[in-house]
C-alpha positions in Angstrom: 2.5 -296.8 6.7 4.3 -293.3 5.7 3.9 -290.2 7.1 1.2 -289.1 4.3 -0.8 -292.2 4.7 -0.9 -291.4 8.5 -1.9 -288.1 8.1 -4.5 -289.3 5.9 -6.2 -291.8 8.3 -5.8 -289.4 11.4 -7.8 -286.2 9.2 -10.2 -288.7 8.3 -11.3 -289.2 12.0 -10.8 -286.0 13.4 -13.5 -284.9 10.3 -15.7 -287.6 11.0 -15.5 -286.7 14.9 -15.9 -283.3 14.0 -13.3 -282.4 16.2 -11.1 -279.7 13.4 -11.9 -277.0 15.5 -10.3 -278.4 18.9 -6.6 -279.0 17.1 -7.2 -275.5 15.6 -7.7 -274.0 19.1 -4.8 -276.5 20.3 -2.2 -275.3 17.3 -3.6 -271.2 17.9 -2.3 -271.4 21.6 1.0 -273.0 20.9 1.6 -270.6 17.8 1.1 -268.2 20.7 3.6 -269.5 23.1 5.7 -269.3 19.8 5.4 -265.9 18.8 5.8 -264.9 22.6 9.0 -266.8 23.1 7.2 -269.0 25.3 8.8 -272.4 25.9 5.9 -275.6 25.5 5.8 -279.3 24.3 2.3 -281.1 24.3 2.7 -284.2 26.1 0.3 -287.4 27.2 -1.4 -289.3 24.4 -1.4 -286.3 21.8 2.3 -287.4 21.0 0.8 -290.6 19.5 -1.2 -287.9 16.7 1.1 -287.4 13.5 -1.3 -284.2 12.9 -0.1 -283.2 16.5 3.3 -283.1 15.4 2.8 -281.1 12.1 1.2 -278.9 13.8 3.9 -278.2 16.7 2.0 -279.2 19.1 4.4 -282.1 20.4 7.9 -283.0 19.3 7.3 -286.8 18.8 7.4 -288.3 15.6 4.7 -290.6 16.1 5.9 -292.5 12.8 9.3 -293.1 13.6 8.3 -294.3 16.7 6.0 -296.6 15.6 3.4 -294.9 18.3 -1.1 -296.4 17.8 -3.1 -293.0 16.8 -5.8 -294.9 18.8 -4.0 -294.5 22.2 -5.2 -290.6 21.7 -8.1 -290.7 18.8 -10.6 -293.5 17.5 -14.3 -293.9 16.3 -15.1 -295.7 19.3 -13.8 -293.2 21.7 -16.3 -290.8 23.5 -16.1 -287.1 24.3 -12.9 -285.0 22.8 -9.4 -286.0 23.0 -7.2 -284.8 25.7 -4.3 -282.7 25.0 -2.2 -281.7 27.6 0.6 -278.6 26.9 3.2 -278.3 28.8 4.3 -274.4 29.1 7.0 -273.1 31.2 6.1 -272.2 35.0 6.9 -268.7 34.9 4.8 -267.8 32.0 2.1 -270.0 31.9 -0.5 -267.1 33.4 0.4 -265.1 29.9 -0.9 -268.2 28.2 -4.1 -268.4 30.3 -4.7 -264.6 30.0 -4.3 -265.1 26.3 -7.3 -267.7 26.4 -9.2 -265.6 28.1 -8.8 -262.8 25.8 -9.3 -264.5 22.6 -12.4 -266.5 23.6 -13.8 -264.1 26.1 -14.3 -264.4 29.5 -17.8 -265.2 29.4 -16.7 -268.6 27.4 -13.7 -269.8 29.3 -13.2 -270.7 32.7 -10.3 -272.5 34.5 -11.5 -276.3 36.1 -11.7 -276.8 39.6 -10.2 -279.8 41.9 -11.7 -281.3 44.9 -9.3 -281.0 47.6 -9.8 -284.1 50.2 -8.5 -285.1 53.2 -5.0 -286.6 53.8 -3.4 -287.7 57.0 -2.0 -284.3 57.9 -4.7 -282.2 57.8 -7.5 -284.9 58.6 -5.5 -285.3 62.0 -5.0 -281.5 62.3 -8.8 -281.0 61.8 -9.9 -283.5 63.6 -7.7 -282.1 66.9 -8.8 -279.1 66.3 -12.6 -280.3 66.5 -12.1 -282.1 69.1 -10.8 -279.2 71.2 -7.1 -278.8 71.3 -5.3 -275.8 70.4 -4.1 -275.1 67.0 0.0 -275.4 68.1 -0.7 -279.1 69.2 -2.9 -280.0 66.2 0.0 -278.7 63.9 2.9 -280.8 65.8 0.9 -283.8 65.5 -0.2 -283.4 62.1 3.6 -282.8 61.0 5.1 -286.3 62.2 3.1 -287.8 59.5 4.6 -288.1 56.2 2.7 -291.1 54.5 0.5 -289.6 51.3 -1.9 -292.5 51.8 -3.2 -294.0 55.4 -1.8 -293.4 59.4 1.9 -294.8 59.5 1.7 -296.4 63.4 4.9 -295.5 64.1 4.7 -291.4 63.5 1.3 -292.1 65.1 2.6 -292.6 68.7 0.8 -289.5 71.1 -1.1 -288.5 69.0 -4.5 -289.4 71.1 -7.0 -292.6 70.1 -10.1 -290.2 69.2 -7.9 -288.1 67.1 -6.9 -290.8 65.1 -10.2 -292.4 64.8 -11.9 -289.0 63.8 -8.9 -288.8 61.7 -9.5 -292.0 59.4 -13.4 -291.0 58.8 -12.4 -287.5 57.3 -9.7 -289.5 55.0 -10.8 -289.1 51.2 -14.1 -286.6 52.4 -13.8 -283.2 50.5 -12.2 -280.4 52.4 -12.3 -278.1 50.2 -12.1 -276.6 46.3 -9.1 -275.5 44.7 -8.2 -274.9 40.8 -7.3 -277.8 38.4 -3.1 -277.2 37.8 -3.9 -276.7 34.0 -7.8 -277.2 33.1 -9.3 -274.9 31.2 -12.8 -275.3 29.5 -14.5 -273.6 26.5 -17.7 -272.9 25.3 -19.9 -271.9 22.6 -22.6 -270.2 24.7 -21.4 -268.4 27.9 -20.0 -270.8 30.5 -22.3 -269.7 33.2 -25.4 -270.7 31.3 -23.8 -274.6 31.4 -22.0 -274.8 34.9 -21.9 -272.7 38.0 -19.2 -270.3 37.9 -16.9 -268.5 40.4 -14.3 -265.9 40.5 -10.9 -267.2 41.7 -8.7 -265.6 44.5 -6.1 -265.0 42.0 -6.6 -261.5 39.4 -8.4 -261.7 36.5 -9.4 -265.3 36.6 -12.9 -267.4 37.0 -13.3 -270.8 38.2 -16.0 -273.4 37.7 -17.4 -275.2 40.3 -17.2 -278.7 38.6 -13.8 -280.9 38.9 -12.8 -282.4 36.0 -14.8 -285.8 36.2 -17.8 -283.7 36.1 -16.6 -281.9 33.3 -16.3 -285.0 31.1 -19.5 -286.5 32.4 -21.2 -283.3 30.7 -19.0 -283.4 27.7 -18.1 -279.7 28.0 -14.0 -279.8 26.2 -11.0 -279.0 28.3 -7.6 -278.1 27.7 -4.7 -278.5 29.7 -1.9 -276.2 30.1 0.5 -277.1 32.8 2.9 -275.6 34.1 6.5 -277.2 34.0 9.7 -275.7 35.5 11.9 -277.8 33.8 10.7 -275.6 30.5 11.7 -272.4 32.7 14.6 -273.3 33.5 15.5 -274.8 30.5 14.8 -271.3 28.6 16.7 -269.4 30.6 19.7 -272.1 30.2 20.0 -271.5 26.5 19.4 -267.8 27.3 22.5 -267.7 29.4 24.3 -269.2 26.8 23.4 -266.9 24.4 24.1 -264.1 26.0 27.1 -265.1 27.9 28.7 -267.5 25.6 27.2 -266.6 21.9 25.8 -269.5 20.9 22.1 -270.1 20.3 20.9 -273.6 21.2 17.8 -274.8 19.9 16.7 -277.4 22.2 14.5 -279.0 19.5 17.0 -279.4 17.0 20.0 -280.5 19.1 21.4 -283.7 18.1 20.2 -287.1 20.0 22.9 -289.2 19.6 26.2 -287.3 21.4 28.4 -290.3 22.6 29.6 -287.7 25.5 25.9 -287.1 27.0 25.5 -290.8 27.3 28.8 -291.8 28.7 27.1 -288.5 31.9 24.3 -290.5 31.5 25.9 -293.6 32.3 28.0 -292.5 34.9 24.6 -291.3 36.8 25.8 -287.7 36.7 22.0 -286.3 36.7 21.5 -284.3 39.7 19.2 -281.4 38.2 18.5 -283.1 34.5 14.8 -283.7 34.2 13.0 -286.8 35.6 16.4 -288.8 36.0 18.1 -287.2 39.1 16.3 -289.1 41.3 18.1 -292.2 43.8 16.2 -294.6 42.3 17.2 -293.4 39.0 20.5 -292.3 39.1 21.0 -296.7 40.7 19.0 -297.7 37.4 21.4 -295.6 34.9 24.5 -297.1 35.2 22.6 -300.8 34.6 20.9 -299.6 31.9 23.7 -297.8 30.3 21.9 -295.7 27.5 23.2 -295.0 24.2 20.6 -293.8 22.5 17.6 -291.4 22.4 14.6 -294.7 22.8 16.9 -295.8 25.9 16.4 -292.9 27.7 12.3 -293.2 26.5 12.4 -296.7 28.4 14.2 -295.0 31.3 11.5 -292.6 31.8 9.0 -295.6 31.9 11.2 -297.7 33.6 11.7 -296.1 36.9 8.3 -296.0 38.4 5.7 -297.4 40.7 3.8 -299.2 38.6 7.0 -301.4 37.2 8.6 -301.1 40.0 6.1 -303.5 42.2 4.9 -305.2 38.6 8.5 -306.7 38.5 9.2 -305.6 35.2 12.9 -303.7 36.5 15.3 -306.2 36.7 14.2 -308.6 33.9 14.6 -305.7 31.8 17.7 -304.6 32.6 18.8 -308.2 32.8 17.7 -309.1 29.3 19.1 -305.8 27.8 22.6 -307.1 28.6 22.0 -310.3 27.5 20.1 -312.6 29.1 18.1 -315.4 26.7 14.4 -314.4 26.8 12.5 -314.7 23.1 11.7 -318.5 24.4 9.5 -316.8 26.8 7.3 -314.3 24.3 5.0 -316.3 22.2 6.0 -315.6 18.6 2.1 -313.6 17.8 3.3 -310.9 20.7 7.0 -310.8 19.6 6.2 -307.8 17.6 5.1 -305.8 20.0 7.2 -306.9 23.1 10.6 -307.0 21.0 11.6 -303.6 21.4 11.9 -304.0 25.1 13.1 -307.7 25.5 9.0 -309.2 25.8 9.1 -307.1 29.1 6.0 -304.7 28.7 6.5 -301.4 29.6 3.8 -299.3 27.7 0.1 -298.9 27.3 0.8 -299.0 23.4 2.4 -302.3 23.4 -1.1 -303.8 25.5 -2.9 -302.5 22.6 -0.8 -303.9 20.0 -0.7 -307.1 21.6 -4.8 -307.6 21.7 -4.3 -305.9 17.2 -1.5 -308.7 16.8 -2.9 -311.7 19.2 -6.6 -311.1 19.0 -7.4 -309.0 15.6 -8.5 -306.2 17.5 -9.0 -302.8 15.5 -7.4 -299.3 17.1 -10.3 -298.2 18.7 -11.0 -301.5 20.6 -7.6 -302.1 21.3 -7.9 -298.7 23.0 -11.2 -299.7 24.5 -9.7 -302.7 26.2 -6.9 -300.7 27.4 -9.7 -298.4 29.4 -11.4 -301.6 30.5 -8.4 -302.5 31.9 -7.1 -299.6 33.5 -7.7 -298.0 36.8 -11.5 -297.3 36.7 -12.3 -300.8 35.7 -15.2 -301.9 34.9 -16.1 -305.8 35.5 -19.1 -306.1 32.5 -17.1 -304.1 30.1 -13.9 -306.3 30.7 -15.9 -309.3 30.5 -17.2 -308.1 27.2 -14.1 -307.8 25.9 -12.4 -310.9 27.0 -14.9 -312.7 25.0 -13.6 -310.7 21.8 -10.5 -311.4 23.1 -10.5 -314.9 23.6 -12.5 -315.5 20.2 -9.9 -313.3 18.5 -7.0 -315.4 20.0 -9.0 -318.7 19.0 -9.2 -317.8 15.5 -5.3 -316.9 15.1 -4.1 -321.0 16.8 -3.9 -319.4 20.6 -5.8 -321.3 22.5 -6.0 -323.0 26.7 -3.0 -321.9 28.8 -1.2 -319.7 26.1 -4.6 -317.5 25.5 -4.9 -317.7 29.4 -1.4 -316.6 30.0 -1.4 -313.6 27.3 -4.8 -312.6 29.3 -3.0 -312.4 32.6 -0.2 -310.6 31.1 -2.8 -307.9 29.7 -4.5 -307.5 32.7 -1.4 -307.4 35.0 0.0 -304.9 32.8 -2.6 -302.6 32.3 -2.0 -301.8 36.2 1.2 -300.2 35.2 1.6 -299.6 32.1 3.3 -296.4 31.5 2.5 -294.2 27.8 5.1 -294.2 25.5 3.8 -290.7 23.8 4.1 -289.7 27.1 8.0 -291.2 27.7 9.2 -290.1 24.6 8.0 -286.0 24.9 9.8 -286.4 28.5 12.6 -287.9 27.2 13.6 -285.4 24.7 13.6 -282.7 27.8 15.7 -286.1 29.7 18.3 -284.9 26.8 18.2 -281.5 26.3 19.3 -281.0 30.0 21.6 -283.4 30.2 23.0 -282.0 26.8 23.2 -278.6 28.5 25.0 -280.0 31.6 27.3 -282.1 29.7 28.2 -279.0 27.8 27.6 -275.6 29.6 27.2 -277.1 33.3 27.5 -273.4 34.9 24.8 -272.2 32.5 22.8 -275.2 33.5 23.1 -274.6 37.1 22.5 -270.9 37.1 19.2 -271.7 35.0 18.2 -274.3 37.6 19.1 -272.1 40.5 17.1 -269.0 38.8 13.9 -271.0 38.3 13.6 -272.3 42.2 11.5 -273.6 43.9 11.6 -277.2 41.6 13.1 -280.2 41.2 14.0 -283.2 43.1 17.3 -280.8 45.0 17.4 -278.0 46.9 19.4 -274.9 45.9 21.9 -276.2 48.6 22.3 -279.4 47.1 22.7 -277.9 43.1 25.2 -275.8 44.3 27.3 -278.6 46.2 26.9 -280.1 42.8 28.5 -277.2 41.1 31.2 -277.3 43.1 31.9 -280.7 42.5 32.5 -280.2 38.6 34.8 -277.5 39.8 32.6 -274.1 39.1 32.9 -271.9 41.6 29.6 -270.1 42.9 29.6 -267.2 44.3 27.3 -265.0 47.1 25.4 -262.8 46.0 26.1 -259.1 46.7 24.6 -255.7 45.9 26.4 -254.8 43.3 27.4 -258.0 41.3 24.5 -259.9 41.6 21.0 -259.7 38.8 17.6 -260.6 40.7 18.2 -264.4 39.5 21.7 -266.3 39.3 23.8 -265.4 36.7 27.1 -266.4 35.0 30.5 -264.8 35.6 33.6 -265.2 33.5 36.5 -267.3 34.8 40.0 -268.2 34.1 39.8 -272.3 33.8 40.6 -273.7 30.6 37.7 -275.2 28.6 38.3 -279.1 28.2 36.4 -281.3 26.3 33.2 -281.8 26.6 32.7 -278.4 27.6 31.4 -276.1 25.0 31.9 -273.5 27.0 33.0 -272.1 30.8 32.3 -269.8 33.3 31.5 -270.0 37.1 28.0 -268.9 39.0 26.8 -265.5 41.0 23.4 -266.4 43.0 20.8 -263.6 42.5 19.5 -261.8 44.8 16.5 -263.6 45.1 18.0 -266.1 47.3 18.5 -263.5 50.1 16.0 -264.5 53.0 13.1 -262.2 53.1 14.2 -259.0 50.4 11.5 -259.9 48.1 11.4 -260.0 44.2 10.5 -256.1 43.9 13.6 -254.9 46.2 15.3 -257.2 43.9 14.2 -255.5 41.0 15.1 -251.8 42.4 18.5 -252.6 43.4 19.5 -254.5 39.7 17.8 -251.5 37.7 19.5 -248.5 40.1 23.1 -250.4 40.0 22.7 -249.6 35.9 23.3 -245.8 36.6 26.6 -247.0 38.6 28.0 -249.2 41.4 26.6 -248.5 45.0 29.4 -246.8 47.1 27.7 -247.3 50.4 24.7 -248.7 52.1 23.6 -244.9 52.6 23.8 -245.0 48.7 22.3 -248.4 48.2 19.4 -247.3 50.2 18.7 -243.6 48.9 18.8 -245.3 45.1 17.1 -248.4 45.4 14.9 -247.8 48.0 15.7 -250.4 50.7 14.3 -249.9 54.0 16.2 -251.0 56.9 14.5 -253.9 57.5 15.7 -255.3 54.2 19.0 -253.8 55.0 19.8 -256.1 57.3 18.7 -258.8 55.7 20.7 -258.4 52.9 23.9 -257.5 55.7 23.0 -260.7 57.5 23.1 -262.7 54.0 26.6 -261.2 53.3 25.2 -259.2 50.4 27.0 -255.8 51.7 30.6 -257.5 51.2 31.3 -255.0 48.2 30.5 -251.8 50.6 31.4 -253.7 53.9 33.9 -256.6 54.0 33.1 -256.9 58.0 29.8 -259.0 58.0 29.2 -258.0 62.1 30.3 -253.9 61.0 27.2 -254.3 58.1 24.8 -255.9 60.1 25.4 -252.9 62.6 25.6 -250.2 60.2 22.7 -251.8 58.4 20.6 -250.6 61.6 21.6 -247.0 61.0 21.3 -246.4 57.6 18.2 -243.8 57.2 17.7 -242.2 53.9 14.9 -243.0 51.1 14.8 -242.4 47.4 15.0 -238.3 47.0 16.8 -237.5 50.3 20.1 -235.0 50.1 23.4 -237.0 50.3 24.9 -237.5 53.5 22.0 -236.1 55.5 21.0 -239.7 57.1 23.3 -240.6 60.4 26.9 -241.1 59.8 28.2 -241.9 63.2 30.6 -244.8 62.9 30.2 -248.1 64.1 32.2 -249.2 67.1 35.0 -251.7 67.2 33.7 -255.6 67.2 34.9 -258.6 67.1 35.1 -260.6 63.3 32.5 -263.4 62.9 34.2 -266.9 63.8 33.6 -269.3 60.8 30.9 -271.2 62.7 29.2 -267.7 63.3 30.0 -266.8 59.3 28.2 -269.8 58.8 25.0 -269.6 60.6 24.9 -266.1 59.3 24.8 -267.9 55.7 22.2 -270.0 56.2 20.0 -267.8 58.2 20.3 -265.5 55.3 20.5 -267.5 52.4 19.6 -270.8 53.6 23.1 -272.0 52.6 26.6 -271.5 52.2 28.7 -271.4 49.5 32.2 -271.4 51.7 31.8 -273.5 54.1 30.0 -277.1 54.7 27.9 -277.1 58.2 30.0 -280.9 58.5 33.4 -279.3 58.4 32.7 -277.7 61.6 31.8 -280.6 63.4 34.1 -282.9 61.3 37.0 -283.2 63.8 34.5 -284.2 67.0 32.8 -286.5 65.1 36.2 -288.0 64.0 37.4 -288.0 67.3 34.3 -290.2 68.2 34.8 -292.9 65.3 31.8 -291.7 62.8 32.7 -292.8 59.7 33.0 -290.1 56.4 31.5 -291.3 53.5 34.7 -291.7 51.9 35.8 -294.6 54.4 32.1 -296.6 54.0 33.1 -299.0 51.0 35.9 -300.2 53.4 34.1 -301.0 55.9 33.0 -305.0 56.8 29.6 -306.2 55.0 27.0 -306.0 58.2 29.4 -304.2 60.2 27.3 -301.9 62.3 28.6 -297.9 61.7 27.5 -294.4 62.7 27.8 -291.8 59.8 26.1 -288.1 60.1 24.9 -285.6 57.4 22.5 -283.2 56.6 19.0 -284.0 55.7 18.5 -282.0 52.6 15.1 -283.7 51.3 12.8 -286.7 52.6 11.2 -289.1 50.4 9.5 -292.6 51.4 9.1 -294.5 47.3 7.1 -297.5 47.1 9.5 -300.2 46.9 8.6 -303.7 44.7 7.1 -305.1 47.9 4.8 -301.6 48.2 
């Protein structure tokens, strides 16, 4: 089928589902994005609609990639099809605003979400109602770090009735929040179908209905999420722009650069989207991706679901080689071949029950629900009579039928869709294309658009330093409110598109605030500070704030001695319209330099990190000294030898492993 004929069958349906006016609303808010300079991609099951795509609205070709329209849209489906926009963090409240406006207020309303007990705060409720104080019910609560159940072994003190009172509140309501992204929209005024509430945040209201509800009444949502990923990702190819010259349009950038898959390969993807994690930075190198539908299977790949399904390692095994069509009967060989008979997406279930069973679209899609999460035992057993009668008709009959049943049903627990792989894989590429090319750019954007990601601000910057960009501290009067790029003197080598090194903003100073921020970058535009008396009278910077920036070592320009700013930090006393020179001027006294350990904990007290000096190096020569091993010196070591190493903890995470 060509693109017309798809377009074609996919009008069709959304006329006979009446549903015109839904993609209108759906294309109206992205030409909005678009006209703001807004960054968004629709994502989920919408990337499987061709009329998605010629509308904007995502940036799959659902054509090219062979992708079932039914996955998002049939004649057997019920209630309105679910499109979910990405839009970038930072701006997504223009978007909602926008809504608002257009629609009116008395017609929209943002969805709540039923906020229910987990471990932490069922055990720090249940203390608390049981009588001990609020410090102690806090404590106890933070040595738990399972999402789901009690771990035993963080469990230890905490008391027997705490824990018991603790496991009845599990998965009870505690309390209502606001969906991330659901908004819903009405013909008559909201309040006339749902109870409605204002929010705590300005100029928004909130029903009092989750989205379950929602779709039980049939009332439409949308979704617009926010992603940081799109932040940060504008304000990459902004920095390159501005700094370098060179617009890059992430949409149009080409997919198949041998040098961003050779990065790829080597696992150099701390900070590109989805694949900077442990898990998949192992998987990378085994996978080796050379082109765009890799990284689509990467995204899949790398995930509970196939994870404890089993479906990893045959997959990477059979990519490099390993005999498997003997294993696929020859009816599901069109829809398993693309990924060696190893099934990795919801699509490929469906087109296994079209291809083995004579399913349509829609029932495909149907037996795809059946099968899915919210099961449900009649409707599945429905089906597998269609299924098996289908199967019977086409020569498929005893164990085989039985064995490409199994495979459906095991599947379905994890299957993972490939509209939804593919829109993530194209922002996979775009910032690894940015890193493999303008890696300070790419760094400054990441660093300007904290708090998100898999690592901290510490961790990117370490990063930074190990592809030889130097990063440097912010200070009053070099420094923007975010991170920004600063010319240097290393030649540009290939890959590199272009060079420069990193200044952090001066958001990352502990405590100054975004507004303070703000003041000092738009005073510094009339001329450089020439001393804190100045900084303060211009920009407005109270003392308190004074010292925070001195204690950050944001004062080096107007007072190289960090312990001499800190002290006169405490003395400078003049605001916005005072006379010169009339605050206090008496000098400070003679003191002692900071030590580098002192230098240090200054850093990270101020900035939470340190872009001179490692907390290890200080301790490196006693830890030596006492035979703990350096990284370095590990693959030397004896299989099962027994070693001490020591580092920082710069992020915690407990996966489910294959086992669970």
């Amino acid at each position: 089928m060509d693109q017309w004929d798809q377009l074609d069958k996919e009008l069709r349906v959304i006329r006979r589902l009446k549903f015109s006016g839904y993609f209108l609303i759906v294309a109206d808010i992205v030409d909005f994005c678009e006209r703001s300079d807004i960054l968004c991609q629709g994502r989920g099951s919408a990337a499987n609609s061709a009329v998605c795509y010629a509308l904007g609205v995502t940036s799959v070709d659902p054509v090219e990639f062979g992708l079932l329209f039914e996955r998002f849209l049939s004649d057997e489906r019920t209630g309105p099809p679910d499109i979910d926009i990405d839009i970038e963090s930072g701006r997504r409240e223009e978007v909602i605003q926008y809504v608002y406006g257009k629609y009116g207020r008395d017609r929209a309303a943002l969805v709540a979400n039923v906020v229910t007990y987990r471990p932490r705060s069922a055990v720090r409720d249940a203390a608390k109602a049981l009588g001990y104080g609020h410090d102690q019910a806090v404590a106890w609560s933070k040595r738990l770090h399972r999402w789901s159940g009690i771990d035993p072994g963080e469990a230890q003190g905490i008391p027997a009735d705490v824990q018991a009172l603790a496991g009845e509140l599990r998965d009870l309501p505690q309390h209502l929040g606001i969906h991330p992204g659901g908004m819903v929209l009405t013909e008559e005024p909201v309040s006339q179908v749902v109870p409605v509430e204002p929010a705590r945040m300005k100029d928004r209201t909130v029903l009092q209905w989750d989205k379950e509800d929602c779709a039980d009444a049939h009332l439409v949502k949308f979704d617009l999420l926010g992603l940081g990923m799109l932040e940060a990702l504008h304000r990459m190819s902004d920095l390159v722009r501005d700094f370098h010259g060179r617009v890059v349009r992430l949409w149009q950038l080409p997919p198949d650069e041998p040098e961003v898959y050779e990065m790829l390969c080597r696992a150099d993807t701390v900070g590109v989207f989805q694949v900077e994690s442990r898990a998949q930075m192992a998987t990378l190198p085994r996978l080796r991706p050379r082109r765009f539908k890799d990284l689509v299977a990467e995204v899949a790949l790398i995930r509970p679901g196939p994870i404890q399904g089993g479906a990893v390692h045959p997959y990477l095994r059979r990519r490099h080689g390993e005999p498997w069509e003997h294993l696929v009967h020859p009816r599901l060989m069109p829809a398993l071949k693309k990924t060696y008979g190893v099934p990795l997406f919801q699509e490929q279930l469906m087109q296994v029950a079209i291809d083995a069973a004579g399913f349509n679209g829609g029932e495909a899609d149907q037996l795809r629900r059946a099968m899915g999460a919210k099961r449900s035992a009649a409707r599945m057993e429905e089906l597998k009579e269609r299924l098996y009668a289908g199967m019977e008709e086409r020569g498929i009959v005893g164990a085989q039928a039985d064995q490409i049943y199994d495979q459906l049903k095991s599947f379905a627990d994890f299957g993972f869709p490939e509209s939804h792989a593919a829109s993530f894989a194209h922002l996979v590429y775009s910032s690894a294309w940015l890193k493999c090319h303008y890696p300070a750019a790419f760094y400054a954007g990441l660093l300007a658009s904290q708090p998100m990601g898999f690592y901290s601000p510490a961790s990117l910057i370490a990063d930074a330093q190990r592809h030889g960009i130097e990063v440097l501290a912010p200070d009053v009067n070099a420094s923007g409110e975010v991170a920004s790029l600063v010319a240097t003197a290393r030649e540009r080598e290939a890959p590199l598109h272009g060079v420069a090194d990193v200044r952090l903003g001066l958001d990352n100073v502990k405590g100054l605030g975004g507004e303070a921020g703000r003041r000092i970058a738009a005073a510094r535009e009339a001329g450089p500070f020439g001393s804190l008396a100045d900084l303060a009278r211009r920009a407005g910077i109270d003392r308190a704030r004074m010292e925070k920036l001195a204690v950050a070592g944001a004062l080096g320009s107007l007072e190289g001695d960090r312990r001499k700013a800190l002290w006169a930090a405490g003395t400078v006393d003049e605001r916005p319209g005072t006379i010169p020179g009339t605050g206090p001027a008496a000098p400070p006294p003679t003191l002692p330099g900071m030590s580098a350990a002192e230098l240090a904990r200054a850093d990270y007290t101020g900035l939470g990190l340190s872009v001179e000096t490692h907390p290890m190096e200080l301790v490196r020569a006693g830890l030596d000294a006492e035979g703990v091993l350096t990284a370095r010196r590990l693959p030397h070591m004896k299989d099962g030898k027994r070693v001490e190493i020591a580092g920082i903890v710069t992020h915690r995470q407990r996966p489910s492993t294959a086992k669970g």
